[in-house]
N, C-alpha and C positions, 0 to 999 in steps of 0.2 A: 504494500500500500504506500503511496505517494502524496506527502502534502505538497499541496498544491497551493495553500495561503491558510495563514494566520488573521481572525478577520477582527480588527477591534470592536468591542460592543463592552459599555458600562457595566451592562448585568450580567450577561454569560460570554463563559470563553467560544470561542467559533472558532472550527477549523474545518478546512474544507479537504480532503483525499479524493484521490482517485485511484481506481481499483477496477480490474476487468471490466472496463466501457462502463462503470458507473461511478458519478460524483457520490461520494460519501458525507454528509453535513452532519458535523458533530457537534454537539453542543454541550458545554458542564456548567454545572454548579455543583458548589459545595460536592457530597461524592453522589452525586445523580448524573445524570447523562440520557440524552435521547440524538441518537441517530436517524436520519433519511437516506434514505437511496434514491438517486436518480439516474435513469438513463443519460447516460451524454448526448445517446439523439434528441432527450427532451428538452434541450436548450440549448442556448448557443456559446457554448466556449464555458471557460472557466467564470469570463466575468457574466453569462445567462445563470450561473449556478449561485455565483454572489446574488444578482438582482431580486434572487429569490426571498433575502434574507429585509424583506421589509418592515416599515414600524409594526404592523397590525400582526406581520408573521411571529414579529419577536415577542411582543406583547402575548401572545397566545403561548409560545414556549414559555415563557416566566409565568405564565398562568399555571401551565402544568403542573413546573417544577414543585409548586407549590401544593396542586394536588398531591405528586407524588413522595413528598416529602412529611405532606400529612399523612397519607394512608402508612405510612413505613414507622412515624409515629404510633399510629392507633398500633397497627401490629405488634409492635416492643411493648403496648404498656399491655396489651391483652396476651401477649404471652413472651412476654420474655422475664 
């Protein structure tokens, strides 16, 4: 796997791989992480795979995180 750029962003880290004809969009916080795969034919170039990384797109990933950082919460206090 291939970085292909380090993308800055305030709230999560972003980095973009490439990997057998598909862009990899990786995203962290804290220890969470959510991956996309995209075909390379679905956009164009490296900078079609940034443009994807929009306000409302990121807005929705820091949403998540959030869900997923709650659910991982509940889980530890119900059974760990």
């Amino acid at each position: 796997m291939r970085v292909v750029a380090d993308i800055p962003n305030p709230h999560v880290k972003i980095t973009l791989h490439s990997y057998n004809g598909k862009y990899i969009l990786k995203l962290e916080k804290a220890n969470l992480e959510q991956l996309y795969k995209i075909e390379e034919t679905e956009v164009n170039g490296d900078e079609g795979a940034i443009a994807l990384l929009d306000d409302e797109f990121i807005e929705a990933v820091v949403n998540r995180f959030v869900d997923m950082r709650d659910a991982f919460v509940s889980t530890v206090r119900r059974n760990g």
